[in-house]
C-alpha positions as CSV (number, residue, x, y, z in Angstrom):
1,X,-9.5,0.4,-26.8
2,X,-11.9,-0.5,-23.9
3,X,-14.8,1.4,-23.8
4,X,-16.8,2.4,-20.8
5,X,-20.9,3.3,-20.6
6,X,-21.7,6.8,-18.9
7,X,-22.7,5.0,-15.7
8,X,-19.5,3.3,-15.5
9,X,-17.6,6.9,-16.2
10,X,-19.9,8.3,-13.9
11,X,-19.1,6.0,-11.1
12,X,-15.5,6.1,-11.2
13,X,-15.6,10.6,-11.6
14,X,-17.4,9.8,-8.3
15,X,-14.8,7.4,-6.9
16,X,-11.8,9.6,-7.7
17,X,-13.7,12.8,-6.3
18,X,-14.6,11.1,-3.3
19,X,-11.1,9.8,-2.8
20,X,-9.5,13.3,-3.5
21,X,-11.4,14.8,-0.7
22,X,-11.0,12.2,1.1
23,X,-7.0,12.1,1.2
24,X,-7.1,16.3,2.0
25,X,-9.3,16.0,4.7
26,X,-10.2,12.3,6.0
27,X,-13.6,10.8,5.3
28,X,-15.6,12.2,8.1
29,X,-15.2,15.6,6.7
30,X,-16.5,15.0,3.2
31,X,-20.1,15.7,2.3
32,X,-22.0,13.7,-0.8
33,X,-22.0,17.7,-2.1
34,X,-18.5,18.1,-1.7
35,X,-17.9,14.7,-3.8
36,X,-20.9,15.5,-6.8
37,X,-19.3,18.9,-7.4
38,X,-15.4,17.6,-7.2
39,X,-16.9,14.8,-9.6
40,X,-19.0,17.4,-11.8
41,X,-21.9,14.7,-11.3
42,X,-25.6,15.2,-10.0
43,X,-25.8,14.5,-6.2
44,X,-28.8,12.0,-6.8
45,X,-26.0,9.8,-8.8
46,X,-24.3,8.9,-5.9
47,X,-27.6,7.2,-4.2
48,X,-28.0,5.4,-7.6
49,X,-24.7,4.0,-8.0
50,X,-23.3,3.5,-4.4
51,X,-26.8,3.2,-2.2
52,X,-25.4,6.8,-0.5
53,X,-22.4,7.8,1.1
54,X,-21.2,4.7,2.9
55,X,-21.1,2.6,0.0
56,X,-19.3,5.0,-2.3
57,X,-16.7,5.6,0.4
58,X,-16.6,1.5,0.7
59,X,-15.6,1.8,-2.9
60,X,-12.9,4.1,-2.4
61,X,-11.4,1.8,0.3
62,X,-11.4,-1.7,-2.0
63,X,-9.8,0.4,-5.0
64,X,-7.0,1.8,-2.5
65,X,-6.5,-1.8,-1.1
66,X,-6.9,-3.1,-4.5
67,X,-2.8,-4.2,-5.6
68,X,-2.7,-5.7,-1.8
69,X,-6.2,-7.8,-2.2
70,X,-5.3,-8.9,-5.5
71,X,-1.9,-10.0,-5.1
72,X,-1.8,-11.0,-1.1
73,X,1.6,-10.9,0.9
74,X,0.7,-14.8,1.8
75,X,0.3,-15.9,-1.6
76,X,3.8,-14.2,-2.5
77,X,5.6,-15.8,1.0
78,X,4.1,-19.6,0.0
79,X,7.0,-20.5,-2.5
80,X,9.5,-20.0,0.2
81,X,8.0,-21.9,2.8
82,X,9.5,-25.4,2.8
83,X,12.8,-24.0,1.9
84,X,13.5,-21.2,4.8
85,X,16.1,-23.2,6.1
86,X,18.2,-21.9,4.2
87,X,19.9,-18.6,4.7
88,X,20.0,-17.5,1.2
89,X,16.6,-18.7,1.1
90,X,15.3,-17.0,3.8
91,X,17.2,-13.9,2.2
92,X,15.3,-14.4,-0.9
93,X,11.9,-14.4,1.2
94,X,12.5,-11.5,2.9
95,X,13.7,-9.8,-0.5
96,X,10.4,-10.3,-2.2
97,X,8.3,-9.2,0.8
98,X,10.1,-5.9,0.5
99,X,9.8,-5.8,-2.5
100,X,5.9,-6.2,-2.4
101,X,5.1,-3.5,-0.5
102,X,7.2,-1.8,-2.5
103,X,5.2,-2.7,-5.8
104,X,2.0,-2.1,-4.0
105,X,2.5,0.6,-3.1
106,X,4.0,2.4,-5.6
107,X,2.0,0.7,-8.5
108,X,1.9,2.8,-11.6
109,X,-1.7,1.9,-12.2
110,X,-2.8,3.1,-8.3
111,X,-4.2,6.9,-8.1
112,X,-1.7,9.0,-5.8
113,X,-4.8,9.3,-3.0
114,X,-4.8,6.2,-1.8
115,X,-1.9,6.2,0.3
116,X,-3.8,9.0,1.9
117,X,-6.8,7.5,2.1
118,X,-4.8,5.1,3.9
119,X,-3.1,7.5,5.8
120,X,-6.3,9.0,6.8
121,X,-8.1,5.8,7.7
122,X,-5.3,5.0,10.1
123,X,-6.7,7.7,12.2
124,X,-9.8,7.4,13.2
125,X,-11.9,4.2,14.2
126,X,-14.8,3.2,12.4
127,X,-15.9,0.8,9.6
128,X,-13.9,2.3,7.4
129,X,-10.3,1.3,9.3
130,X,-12.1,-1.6,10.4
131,X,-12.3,-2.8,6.7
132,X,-8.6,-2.0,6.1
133,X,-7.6,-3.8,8.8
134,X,-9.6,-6.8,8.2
135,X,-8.8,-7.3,4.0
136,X,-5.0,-5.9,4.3
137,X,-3.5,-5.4,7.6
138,X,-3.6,-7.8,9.9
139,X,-3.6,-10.6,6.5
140,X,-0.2,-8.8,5.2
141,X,1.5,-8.0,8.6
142,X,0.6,-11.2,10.2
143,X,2.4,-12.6,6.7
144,X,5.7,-11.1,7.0
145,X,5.8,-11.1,10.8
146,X,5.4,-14.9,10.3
147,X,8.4,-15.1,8.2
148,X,10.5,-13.0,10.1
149,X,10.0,-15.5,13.1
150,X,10.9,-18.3,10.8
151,X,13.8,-16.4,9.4
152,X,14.9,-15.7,13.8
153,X,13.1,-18.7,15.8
154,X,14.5,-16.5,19.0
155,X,12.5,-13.3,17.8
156,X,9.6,-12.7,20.4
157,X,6.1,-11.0,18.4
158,X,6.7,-7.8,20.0
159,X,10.5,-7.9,17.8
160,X,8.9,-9.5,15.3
161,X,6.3,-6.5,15.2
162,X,9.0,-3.8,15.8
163,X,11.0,-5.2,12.8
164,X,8.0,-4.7,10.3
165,X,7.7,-1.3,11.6
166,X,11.5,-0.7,11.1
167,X,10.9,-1.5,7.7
168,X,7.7,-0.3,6.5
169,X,7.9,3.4,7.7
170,X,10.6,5.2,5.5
171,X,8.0,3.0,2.4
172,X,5.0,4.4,3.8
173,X,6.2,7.9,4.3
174,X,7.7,8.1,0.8
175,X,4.4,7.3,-0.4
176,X,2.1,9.9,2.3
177,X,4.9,12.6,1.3
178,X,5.5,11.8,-1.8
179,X,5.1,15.6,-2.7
180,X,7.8,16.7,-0.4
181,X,10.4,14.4,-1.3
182,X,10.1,14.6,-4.6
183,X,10.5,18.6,-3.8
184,X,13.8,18.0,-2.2
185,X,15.2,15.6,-5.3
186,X,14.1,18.2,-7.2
187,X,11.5,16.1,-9.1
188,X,8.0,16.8,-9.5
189,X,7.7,13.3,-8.5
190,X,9.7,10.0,-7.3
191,X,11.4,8.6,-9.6
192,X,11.4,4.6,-10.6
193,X,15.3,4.8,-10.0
194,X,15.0,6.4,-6.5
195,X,12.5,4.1,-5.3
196,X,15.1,1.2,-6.6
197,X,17.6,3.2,-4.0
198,X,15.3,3.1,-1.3
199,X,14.4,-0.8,-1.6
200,X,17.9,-1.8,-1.8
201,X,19.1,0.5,0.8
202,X,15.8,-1.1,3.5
203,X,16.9,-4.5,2.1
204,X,20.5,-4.4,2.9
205,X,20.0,-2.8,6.8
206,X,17.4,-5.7,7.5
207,X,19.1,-8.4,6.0
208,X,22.2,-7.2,8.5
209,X,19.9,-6.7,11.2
210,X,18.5,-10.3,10.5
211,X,22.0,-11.6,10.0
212,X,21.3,-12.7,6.3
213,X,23.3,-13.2,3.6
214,X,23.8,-10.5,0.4
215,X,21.0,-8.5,-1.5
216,X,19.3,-10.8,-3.7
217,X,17.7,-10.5,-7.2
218,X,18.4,-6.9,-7.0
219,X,21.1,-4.5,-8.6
220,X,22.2,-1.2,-8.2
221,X,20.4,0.5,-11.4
222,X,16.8,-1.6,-10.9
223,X,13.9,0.4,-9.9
224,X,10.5,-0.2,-9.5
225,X,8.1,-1.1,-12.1
């Protein structure tokens, strides 16, 4: 069993705290108080781990990005790229991209904030969104629209742009209101074998609206892990 000092409990209480607050009412509305009481932590420990607020919120940012920085939609998209002549090919490609926004967002291992945090970043400018664009954004978007261009040579950015958009929206609501779905399944939350059902069901309409062949490396009972 790994074991952690009191600074490094300390600092992640703070973390968590900071992102709760954070994902209920946006950044700009949370006070180093508000985050040392959530956390149960003196106020001075957030000077000594972080150097103050902006660099405990920075924190909070990198560990909601953290499944998309370690694992980056590029690096995923590279195996396919000699090959995407190929319809079934470029099916596959198009397949896994899905599937990795799926995975990062949904990963087990990723505190249910961060897609609010996310959420929240998304609405006001500042370093903050600046720093989300920079190490996920534009990287990841920029990846898939990429492919989808390879996948349709006559698709123009703005399509290309649209498409992604078509896509990632029912994932990213799923994951901002996860709460409220879950409430009408009748779950407390979403279940592995739902968010299988949603993948395959955004898979299928893009690959017709690409003009691609089959569902690939997926069946009807997978879900996400």
């Amino acid at each position: 069993m790994a074991r952690y000092s009191t600074g490094e409990r300390t600092k992640e209480r703070l973390i968590e705290a900071a992102g709760e607050l954070a994902a209920e009412r946006g950044f700009a509305s949370v006070s180093t108080r508000d985050v040392a009481k959530r956390a149960g932590e003196n106020l001075g420990s957030i000077h000594y781990h972080f150097g103050g607020k902006d660099g405990l919120f920075e924190e909070v940012v990198n560990l909601a990005l953290k499944p998309q920085v370690d694992n980056p939609l590029s690096q995923v998209l590279a195996q396919y790229e000699g090959d995407l002549d190929d319809p079934a090919v470029k099916a596959e490609a198009v397949s896994r991209g899905i599937r990795w926004f799926m995975e990062t967002v949904f990963a087990l291992d990723r505190p249910k904030w961060c897609s609010r945090v996310i959420y929240q970043l998304l609405r006001s400018q500042g370093p903050l969104r600046n720093l989300l664009t920079a190490k996920v954004m534009d990287p990841s978007s920029g990846a898939f629209e990429s492919l989808l261009r390879r996948v349709d040579p006559s698709m123009s950015k703005v399509d290309a742009v649209c498409e992604l958009l078509v896509i990632c929206a029912p994932i990213f609501f799923h994951a901002d209101y996860s709460d409220v779905v879950a409430g009408k399944l009748g779950s407390s939350d979403l279940e592995p074998s739902y968010l299988g059902r949603l993948e395959r069901r955004i898979l299928e309409r893009t690959l017709w609206a690409l003009g691609l062949p089959g569902v690939p490396c997926l069946s009807e009972e997978e879900g996400q892990s």
